[in-house]
MITORBA-407711 format. One record per residue (C-alpha): x, y, z. Coordinates in pm, 1 decimal, m for minus. Each point is the difference from the previous one (the first is absolute). Layout:
! MITORBA-407711
<px: X	py: Y	pz: Z> $
...
This chain:
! MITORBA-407711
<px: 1751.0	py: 377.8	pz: m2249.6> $
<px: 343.7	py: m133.8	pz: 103.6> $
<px: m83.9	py: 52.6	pz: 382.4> $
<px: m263.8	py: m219.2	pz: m60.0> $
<px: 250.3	py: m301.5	pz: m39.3> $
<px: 146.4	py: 66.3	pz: 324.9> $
<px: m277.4	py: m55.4	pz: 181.7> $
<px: m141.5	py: m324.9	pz: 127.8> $
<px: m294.2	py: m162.9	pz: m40.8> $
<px: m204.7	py: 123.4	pz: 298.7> $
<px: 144.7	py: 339.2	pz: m37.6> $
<px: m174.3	py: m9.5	pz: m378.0> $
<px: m311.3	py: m97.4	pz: 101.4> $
<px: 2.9	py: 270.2	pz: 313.1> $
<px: 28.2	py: 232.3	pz: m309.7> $
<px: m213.2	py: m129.7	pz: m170.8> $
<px: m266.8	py: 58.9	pz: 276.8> $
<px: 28.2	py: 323.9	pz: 89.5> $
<px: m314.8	py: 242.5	pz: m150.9> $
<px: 236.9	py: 281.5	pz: m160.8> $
<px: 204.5	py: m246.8	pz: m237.0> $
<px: m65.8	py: 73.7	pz: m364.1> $
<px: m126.4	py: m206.0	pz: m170.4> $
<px: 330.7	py: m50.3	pz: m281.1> $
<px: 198.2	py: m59.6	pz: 332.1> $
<px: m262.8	py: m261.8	pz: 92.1> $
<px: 62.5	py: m166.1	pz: m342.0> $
<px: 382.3	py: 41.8	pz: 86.7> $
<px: m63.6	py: m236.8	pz: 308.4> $
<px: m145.3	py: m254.7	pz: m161.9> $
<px: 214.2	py: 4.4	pz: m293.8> $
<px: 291.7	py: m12.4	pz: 254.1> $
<px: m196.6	py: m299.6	pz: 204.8> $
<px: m96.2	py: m173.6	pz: m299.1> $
<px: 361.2	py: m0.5	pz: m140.3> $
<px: 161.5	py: m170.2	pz: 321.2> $
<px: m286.6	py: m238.2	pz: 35.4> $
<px: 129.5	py: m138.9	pz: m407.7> $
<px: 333.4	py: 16.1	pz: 133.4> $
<px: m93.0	py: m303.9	pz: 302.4> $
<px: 68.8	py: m301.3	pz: m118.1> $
<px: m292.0	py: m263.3	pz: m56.6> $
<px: 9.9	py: m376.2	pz: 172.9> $
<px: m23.2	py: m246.9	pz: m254.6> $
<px: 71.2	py: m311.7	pz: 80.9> $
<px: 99.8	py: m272.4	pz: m232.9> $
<px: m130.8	py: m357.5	pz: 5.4> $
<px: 324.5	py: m109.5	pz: 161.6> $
<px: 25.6	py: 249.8	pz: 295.1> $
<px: m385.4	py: m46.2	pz: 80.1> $
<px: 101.7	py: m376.4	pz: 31.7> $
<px: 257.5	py: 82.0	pz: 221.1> $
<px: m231.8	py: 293.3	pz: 188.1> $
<px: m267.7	py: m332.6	pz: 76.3> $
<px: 301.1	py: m189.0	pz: 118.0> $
<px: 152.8	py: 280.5	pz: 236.6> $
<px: m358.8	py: 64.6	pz: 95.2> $
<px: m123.3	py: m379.2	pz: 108.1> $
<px: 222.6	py: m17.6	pz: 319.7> $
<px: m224.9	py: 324.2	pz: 163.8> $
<px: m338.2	py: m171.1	pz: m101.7> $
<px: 71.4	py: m310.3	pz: 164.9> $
<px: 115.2	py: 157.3	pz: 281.9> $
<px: m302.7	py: 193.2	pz: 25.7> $
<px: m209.0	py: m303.6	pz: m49.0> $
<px: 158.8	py: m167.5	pz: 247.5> $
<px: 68.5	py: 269.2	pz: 304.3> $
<px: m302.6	py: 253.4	pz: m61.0> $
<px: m392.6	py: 30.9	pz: m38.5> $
<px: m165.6	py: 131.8	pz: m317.4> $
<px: 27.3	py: 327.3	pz: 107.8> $
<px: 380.0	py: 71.0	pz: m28.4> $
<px: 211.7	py: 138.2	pz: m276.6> $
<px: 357.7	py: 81.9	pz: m159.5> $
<px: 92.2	py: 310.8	pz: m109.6> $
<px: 377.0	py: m4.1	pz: m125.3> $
<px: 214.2	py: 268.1	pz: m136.8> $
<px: 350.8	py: 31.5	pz: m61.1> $
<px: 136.0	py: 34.0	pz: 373.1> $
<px: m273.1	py: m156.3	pz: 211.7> $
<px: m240.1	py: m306.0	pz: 8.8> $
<px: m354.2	py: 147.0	pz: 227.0> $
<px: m266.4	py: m245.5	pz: 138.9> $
<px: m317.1	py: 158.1	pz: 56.6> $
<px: m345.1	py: m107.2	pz: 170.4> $
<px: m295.0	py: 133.5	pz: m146.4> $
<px: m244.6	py: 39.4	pz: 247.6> $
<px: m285.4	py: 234.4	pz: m197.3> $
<px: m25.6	py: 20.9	pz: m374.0> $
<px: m291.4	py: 187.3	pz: m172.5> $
<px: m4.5	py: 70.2	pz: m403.4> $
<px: m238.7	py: 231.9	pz: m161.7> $
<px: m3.3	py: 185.7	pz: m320.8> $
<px: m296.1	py: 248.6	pz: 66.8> $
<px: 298.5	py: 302.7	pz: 31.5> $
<px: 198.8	py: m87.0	pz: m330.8> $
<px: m63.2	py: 225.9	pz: m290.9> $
<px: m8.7	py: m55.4	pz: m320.8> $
């Protein structure tokens, strides 16, 4: 199914959801999904750029050692550095199936 390649992601799995889809178009989806997820490339890191991930990575810790309580995290992307506060946490696996 060419159209299939046109669509993105979300539209696939919207597809995918509804109750009239067939059940070879279903395997089309996930063929289709499965074959862009091989295509992503995987983060590997060698010995020498997780050396220099610690070193880029010390200056935040200390920082955070030094400015914030226990409570407060980093999350860094590409384009933006975020400092968050937790405030509530609660972690429970009674919902996740097998």
């Amino acid at each position: 199914m060419n159209e299939l390649k046109e669509m993105t992601n979300g539209d696939l799995v919207e597809k995918a959801l509804q109750i009239e889809i067939s059940p070879n178009e279903m395997i089309s989806i996930q063929t289709e999904l499965l074959t862009r997820l091989e295509g992503r490339k995987k983060l590997i890191l060698s010995k020498e750029k997780q050396q220099e991930f610690e070193k880029a990575t010390e200056p935040m810790i200390k920082f955070l050692c030094e400015n914030c309580h226990p409570h407060v995290s980093v999350i860094v992307d590409c384009d933006t550095a975020e400092l968050l506060e937790g405030v509530c946490a609660i972690t429970t696996d009674k919902f996740i199936k097998d």
